[in-house]
C-alpha positions as CSV (number, residue, x, y, z in Angstrom):
1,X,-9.2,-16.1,15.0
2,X,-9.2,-17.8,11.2
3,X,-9.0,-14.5,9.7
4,X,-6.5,-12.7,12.1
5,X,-4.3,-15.9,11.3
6,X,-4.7,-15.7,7.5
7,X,-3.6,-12.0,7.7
8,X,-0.7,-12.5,10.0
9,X,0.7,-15.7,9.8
10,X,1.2,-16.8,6.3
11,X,2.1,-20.7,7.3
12,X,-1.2,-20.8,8.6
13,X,-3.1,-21.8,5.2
14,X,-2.4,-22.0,2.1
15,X,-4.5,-19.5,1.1
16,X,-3.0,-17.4,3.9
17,X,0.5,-18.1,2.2
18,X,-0.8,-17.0,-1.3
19,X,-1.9,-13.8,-0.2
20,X,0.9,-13.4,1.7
21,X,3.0,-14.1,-1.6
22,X,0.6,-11.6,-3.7
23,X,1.6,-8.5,-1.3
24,X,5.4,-9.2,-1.5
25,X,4.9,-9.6,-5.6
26,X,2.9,-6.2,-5.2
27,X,5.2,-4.6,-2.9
28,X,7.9,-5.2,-5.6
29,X,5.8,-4.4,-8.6
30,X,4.9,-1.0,-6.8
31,X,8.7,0.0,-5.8
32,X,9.7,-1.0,-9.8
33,X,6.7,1.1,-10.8
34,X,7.9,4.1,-8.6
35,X,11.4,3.9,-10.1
36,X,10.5,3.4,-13.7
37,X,8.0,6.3,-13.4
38,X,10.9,8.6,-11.9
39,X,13.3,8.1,-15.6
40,X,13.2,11.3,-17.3
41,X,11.6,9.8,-20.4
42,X,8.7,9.5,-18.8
43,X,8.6,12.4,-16.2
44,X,6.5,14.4,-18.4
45,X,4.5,11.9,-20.0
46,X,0.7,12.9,-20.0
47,X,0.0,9.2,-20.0
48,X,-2.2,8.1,-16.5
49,X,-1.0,4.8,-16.4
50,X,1.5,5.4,-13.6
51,X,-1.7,6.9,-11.6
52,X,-3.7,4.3,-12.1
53,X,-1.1,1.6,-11.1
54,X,-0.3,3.9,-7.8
55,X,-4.1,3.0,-7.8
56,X,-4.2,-0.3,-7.6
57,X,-1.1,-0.8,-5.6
58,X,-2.5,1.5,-2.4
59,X,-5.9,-0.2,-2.7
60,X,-4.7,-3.4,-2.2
61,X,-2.0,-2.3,-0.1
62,X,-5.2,0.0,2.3
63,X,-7.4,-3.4,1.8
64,X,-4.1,-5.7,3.3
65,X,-3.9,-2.9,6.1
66,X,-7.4,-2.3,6.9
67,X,-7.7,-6.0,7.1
68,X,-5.6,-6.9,9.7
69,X,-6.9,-3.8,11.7
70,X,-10.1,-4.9,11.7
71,X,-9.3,-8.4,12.7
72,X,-6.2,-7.6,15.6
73,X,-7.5,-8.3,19.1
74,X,-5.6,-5.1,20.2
75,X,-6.4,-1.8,18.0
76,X,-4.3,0.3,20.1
77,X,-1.3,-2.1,20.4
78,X,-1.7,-2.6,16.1
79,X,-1.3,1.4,15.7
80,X,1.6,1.7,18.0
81,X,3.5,-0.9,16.4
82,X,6.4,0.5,14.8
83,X,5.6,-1.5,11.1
84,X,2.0,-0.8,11.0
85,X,2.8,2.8,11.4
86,X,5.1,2.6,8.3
87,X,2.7,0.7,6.5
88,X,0.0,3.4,6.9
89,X,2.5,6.0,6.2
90,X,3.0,4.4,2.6
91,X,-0.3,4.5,2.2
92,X,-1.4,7.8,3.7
93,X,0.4,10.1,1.1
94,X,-1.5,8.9,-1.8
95,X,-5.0,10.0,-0.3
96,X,-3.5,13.2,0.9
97,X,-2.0,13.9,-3.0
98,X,-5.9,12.7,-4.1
99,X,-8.0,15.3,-2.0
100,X,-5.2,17.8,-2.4
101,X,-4.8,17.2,-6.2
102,X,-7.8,19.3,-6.9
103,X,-6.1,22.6,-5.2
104,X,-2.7,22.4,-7.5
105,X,-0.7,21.1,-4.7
106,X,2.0,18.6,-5.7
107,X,2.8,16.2,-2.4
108,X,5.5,13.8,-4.6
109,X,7.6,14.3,-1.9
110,X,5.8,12.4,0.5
111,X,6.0,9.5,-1.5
């Protein structure tokens, strides 16, 4: 019950309130990243730092999702739910463009 409460109700602790705070500064962080890495001047730039920031952002973004799936009381009820499915679908593309990466294919548009 401790743990569904820190993932769900960030008034619950403080260090459910903190964590709560970290995802909104990463959920910010990641939408600034996606919009400075779509400016021309760095569309072609062979640099990986944009990867590896995508990176970080959907690990902690799986690790927030996974979280609270494995601590709901109903699994079923969690994937219906109409924000938990856009949740996953943010996080879904990356690991698509990672396994599909190695055959050419560019998914960007999922994104």
């Amino acid at each position: 019950y401790r743990l569904w409460r820190f993932f769900e109700d960030p008034s619950s602790s403080s260090a459910a309130r903190l964590f709560s705070i970290v995802i909104l500064v990463l959920i910010l962080a990641s939408t600034q990243t996606l919009v400075v890495e779509s400016m021309p001047q760095y569309v072609e730039s062979d640099s990986n730092v944009f990867f590896v920031l995508e990176a970080f952002f959907v690990a902690s973004f799986t690790f927030e999702y996974v979280g609270r799936l494995l601590v709901t009381y109903n699994r079923w009820a969690f994937l219906k739910n109409m924000l938990n499915l856009i949740d996953l679908l943010a996080i879904l593309p990356f690991y698509i463009e990672v396994v599909a990466g190695s055959t050419g294919v560019d998914l960007r548009v999922l994104r």
